[in-house]
N, CA, C and O of each residue as an XYZ file, in Angstrom:
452
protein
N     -84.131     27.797     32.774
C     -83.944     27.514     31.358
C     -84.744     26.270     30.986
O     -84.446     25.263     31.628
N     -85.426     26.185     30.336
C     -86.262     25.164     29.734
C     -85.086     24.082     28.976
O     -84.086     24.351     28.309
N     -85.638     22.849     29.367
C     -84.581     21.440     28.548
C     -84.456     21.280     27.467
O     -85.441     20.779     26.924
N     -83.229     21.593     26.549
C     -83.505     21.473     25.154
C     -83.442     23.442     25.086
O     -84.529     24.020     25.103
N     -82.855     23.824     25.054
C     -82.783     25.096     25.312
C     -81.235     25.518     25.177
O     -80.519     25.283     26.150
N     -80.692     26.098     24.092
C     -78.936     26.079     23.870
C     -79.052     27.832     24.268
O     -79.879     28.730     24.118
N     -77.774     27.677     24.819
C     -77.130     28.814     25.540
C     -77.129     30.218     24.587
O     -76.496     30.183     23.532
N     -77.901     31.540     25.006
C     -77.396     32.409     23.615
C     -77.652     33.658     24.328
O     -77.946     33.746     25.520
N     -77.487     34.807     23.330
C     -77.718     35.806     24.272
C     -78.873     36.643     23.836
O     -78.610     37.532     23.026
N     -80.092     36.512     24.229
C     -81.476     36.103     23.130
C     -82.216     37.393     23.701
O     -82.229     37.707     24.891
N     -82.862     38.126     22.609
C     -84.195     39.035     23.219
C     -84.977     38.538     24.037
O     -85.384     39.031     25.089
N     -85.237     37.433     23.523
C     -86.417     36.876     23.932
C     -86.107     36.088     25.364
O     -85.662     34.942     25.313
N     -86.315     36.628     26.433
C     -86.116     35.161     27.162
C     -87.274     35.000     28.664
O     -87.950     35.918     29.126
N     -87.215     33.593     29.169
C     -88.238     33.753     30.537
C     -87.059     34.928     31.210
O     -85.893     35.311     31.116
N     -88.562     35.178     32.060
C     -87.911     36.568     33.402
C     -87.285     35.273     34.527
O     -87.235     34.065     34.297
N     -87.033     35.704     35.254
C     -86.398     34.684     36.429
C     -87.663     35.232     37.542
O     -87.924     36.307     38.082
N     -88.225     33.947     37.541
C     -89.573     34.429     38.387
C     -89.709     32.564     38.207
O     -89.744     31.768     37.269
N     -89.771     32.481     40.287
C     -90.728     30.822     40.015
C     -92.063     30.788     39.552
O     -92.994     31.583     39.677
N     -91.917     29.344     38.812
C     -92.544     29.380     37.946
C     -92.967     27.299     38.041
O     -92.473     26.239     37.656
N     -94.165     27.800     38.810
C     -94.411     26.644     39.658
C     -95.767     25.415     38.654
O     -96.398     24.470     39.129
N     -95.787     25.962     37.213
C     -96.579     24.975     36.381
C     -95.979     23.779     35.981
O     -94.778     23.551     36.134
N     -96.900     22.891     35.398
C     -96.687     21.477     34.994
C     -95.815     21.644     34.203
O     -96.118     22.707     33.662
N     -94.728     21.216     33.679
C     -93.945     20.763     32.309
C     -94.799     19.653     31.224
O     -95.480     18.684     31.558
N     -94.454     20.246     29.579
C     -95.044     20.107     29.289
C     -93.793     19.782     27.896
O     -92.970     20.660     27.634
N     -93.809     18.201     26.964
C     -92.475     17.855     26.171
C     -93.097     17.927     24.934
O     -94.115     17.306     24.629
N     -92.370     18.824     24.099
C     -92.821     18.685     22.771
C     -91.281     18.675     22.086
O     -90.182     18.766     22.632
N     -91.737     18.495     20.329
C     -91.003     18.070     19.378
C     -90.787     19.421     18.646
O     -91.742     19.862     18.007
N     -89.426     20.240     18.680
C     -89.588     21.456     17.861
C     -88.303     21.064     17.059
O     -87.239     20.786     17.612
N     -88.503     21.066     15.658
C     -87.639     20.907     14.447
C     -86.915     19.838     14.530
O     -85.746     19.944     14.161
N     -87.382     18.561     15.015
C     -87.010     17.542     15.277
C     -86.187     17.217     17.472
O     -85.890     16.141     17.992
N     -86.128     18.311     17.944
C     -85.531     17.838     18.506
C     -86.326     18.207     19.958
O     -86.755     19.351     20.102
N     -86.510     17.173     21.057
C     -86.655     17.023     22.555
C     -86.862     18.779     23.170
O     -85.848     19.477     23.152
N     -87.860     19.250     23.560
C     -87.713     20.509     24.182
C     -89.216     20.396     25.383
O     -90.423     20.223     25.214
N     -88.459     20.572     26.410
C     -89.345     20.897     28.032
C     -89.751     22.349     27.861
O     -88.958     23.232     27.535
N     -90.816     22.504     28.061
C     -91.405     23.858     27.898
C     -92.625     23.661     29.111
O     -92.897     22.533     29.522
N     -93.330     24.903     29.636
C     -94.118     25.271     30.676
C     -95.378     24.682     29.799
O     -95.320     24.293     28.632
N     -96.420     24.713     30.571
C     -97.549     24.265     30.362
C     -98.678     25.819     30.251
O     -99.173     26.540     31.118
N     -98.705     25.821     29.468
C     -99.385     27.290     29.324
C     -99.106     28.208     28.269
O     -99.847     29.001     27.688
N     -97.810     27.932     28.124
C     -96.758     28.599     27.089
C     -97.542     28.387     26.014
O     -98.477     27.586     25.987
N     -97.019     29.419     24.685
C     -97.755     29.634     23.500
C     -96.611     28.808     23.144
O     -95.579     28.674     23.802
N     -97.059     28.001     21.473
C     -96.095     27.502     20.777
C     -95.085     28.510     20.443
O     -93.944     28.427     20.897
N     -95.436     29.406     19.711
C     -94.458     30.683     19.344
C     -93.566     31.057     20.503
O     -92.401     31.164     20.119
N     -93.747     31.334     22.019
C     -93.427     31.772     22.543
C     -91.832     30.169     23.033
O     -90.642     30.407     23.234
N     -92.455     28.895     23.058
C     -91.807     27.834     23.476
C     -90.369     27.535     22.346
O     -89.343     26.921     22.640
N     -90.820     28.403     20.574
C     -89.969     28.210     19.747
C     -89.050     29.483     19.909
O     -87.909     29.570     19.457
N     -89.462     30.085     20.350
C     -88.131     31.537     20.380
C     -87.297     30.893     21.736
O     -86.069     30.827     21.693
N     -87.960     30.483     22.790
C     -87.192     30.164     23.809
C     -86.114     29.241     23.597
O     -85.055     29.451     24.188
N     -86.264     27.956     22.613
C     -85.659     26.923     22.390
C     -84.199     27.680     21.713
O     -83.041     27.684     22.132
N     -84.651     28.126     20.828
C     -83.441     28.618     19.800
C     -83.119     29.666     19.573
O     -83.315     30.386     20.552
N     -82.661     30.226     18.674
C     -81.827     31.338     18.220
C     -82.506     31.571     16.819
O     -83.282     32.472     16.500
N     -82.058     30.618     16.130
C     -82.710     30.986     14.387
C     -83.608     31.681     14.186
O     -84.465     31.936     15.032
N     -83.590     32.109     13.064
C     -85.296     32.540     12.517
C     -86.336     31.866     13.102
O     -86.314     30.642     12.969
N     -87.283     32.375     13.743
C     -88.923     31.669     13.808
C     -89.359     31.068     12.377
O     -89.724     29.894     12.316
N     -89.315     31.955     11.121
C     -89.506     31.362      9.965
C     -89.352     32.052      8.741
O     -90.064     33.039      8.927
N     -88.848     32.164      7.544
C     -88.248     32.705      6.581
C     -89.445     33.246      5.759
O     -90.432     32.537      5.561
N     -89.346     34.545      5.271
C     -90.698     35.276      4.023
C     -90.293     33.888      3.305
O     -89.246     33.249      3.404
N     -91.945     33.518      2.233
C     -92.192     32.680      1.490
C     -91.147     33.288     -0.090
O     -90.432     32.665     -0.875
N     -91.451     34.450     -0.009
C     -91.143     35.247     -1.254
C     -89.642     35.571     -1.462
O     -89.058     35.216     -2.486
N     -88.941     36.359     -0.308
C     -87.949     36.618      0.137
C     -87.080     36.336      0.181
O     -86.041     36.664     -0.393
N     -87.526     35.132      1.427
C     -86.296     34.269      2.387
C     -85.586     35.428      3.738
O     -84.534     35.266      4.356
N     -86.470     36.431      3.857
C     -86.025     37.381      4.658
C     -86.654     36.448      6.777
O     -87.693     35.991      7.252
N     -85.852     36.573      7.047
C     -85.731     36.106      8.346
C     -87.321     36.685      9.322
O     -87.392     37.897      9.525
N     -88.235     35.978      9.744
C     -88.716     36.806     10.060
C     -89.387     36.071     11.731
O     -89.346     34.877     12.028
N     -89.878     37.036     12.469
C     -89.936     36.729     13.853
C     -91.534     37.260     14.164
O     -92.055     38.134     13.472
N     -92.320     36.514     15.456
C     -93.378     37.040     16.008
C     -93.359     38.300     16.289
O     -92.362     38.957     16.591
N     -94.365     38.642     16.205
C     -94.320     40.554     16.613
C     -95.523     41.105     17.018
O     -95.497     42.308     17.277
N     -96.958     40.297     17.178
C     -97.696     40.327     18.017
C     -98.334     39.682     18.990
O     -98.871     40.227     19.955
N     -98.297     38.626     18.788
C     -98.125     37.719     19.792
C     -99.479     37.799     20.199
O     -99.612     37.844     21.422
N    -100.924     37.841     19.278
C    -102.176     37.922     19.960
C    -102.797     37.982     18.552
O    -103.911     38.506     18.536
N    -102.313     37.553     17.350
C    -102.847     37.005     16.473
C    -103.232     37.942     14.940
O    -103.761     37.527     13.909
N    -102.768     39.228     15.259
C    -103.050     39.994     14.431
C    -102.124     39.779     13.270
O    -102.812     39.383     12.329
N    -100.586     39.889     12.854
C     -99.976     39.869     12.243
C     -99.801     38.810     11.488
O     -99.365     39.027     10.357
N    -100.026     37.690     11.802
C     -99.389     36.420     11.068
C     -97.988     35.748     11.009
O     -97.600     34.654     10.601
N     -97.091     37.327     11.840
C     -95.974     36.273     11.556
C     -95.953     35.178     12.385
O     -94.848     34.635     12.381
N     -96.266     34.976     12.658
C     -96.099     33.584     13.949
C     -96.441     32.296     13.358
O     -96.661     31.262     13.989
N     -96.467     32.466     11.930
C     -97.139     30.941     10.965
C     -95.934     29.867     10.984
O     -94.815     30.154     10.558
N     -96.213     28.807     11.432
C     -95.628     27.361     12.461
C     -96.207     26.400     11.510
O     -97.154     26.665     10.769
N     -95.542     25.174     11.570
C     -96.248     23.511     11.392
C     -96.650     22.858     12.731
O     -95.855     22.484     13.593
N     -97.693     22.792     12.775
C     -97.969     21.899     14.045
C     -98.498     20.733     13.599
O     -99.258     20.738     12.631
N     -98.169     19.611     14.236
C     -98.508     18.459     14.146
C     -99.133     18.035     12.384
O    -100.189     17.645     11.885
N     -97.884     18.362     11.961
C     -98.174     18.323     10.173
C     -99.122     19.037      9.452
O     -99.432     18.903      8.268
N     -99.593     19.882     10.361
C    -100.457     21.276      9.145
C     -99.721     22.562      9.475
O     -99.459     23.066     10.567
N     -99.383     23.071      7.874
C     -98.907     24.332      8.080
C     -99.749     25.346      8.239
O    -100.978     25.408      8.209
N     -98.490     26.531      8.499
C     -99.290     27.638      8.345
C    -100.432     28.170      9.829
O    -101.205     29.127      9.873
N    -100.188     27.320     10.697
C    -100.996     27.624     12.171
C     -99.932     28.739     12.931
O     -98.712     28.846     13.057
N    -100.993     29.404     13.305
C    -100.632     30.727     14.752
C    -100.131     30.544     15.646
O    -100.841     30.573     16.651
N     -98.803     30.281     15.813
C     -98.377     29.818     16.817
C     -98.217     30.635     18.226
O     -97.701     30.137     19.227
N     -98.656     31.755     18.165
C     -99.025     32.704     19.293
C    -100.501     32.489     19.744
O    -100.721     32.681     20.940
N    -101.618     32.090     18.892
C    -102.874     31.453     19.477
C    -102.717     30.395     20.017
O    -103.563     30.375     20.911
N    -101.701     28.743     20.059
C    -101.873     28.100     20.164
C    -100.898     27.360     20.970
O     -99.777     27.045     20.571
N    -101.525     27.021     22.462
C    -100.512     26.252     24.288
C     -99.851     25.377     23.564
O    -100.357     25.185     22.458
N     -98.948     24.809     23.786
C     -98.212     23.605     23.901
C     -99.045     22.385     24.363
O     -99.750     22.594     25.350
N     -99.087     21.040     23.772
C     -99.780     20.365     24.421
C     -98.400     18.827     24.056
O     -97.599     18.699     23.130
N     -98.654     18.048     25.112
C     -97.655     16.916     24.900
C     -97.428     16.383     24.248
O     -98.367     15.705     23.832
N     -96.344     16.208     23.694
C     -96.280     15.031     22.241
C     -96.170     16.261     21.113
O     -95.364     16.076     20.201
N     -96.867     17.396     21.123
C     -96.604     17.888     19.685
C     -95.640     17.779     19.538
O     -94.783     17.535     20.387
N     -95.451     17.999     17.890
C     -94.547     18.399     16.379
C     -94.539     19.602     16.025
O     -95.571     20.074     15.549
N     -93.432     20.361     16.161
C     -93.554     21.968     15.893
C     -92.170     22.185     14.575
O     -90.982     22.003     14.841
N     -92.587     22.516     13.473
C     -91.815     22.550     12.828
C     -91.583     24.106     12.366
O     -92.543     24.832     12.621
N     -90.613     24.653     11.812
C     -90.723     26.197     11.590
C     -90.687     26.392      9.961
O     -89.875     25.774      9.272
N     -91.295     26.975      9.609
C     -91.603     27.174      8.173
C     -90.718     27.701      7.604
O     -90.833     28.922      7.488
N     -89.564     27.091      7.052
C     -88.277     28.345      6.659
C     -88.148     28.490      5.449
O     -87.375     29.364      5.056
N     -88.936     27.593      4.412
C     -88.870     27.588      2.769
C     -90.274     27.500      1.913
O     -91.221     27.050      2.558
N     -90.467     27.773      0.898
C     -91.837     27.958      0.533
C     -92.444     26.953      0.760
O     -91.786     25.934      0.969
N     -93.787     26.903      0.792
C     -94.392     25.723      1.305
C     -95.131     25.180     -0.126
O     -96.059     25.909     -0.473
N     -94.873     24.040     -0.995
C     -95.995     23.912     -2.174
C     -96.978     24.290     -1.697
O     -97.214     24.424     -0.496
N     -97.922     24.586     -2.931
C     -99.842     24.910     -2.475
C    -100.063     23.367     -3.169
O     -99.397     22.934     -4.109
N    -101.014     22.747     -2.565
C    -101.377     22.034     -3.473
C    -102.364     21.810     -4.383
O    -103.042     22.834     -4.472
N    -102.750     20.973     -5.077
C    -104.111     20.996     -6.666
C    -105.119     20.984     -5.371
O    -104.813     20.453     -4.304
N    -106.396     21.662     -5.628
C    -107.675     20.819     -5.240
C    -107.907     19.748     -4.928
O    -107.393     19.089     -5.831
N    -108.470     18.880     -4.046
C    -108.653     17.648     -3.696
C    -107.307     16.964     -3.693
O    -107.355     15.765     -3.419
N    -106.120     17.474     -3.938
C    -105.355     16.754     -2.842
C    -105.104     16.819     -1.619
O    -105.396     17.894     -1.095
N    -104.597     15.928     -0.877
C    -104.582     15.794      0.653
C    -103.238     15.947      1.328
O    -103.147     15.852      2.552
């Protein structure tokens, strides 16, 4: 079980197979989570939790990764304060900020930052 990882009874989970890579600490929705070194962000945020991966913009309908190789989009994450990144294209690296997109995101004017 990865650190930072609450007890559930989850689709998603590691196989039980050693699993002899570096550890690797990132920040998902504020809180402390040990994840493998290799791991996709998407894949490190389903492991952590239970919730939604991230809510339709339009909706609010619950919605989860489902290809996991970049085609679909659902896998759209905050990383390190830019939204809207693939979190199935993109390893874990130390120190990130992984936030999950659960409410509309403003667009903003032109030339703001």
């Amino acid at each position: 079980m990865m650190t930072g990882q609450r007890e559930r009874n989850a689709v998603f989970s590691r196989i039980n197979v050693a699993d002899r890579r570096a550890t690797v600490t990132v920040e998902i929705d504020g809180r402390t989570v040990t994840c493998r070194k290799g791991d996709t962000v998407a894949a490190a945020v389903m492991l952590a939790d239970d919730g939604p991966y991230r809510r339709n913009p339009v909706s609010g309908a619950a919605r989860e990764p489902y290809c996991m190789m970049g085609i679909c989009f659902e896998c759209l994450i905050e990383i390190d304060g830019v939204a809207n990144q693939q979190g199935c294209l993109r390893t874990v690296e130390p120190g990130m900020r992984i936030r999950r997109q659960r409410a509309v995101q403003p667009l903003r004017e032109r030339g703001e930052a």
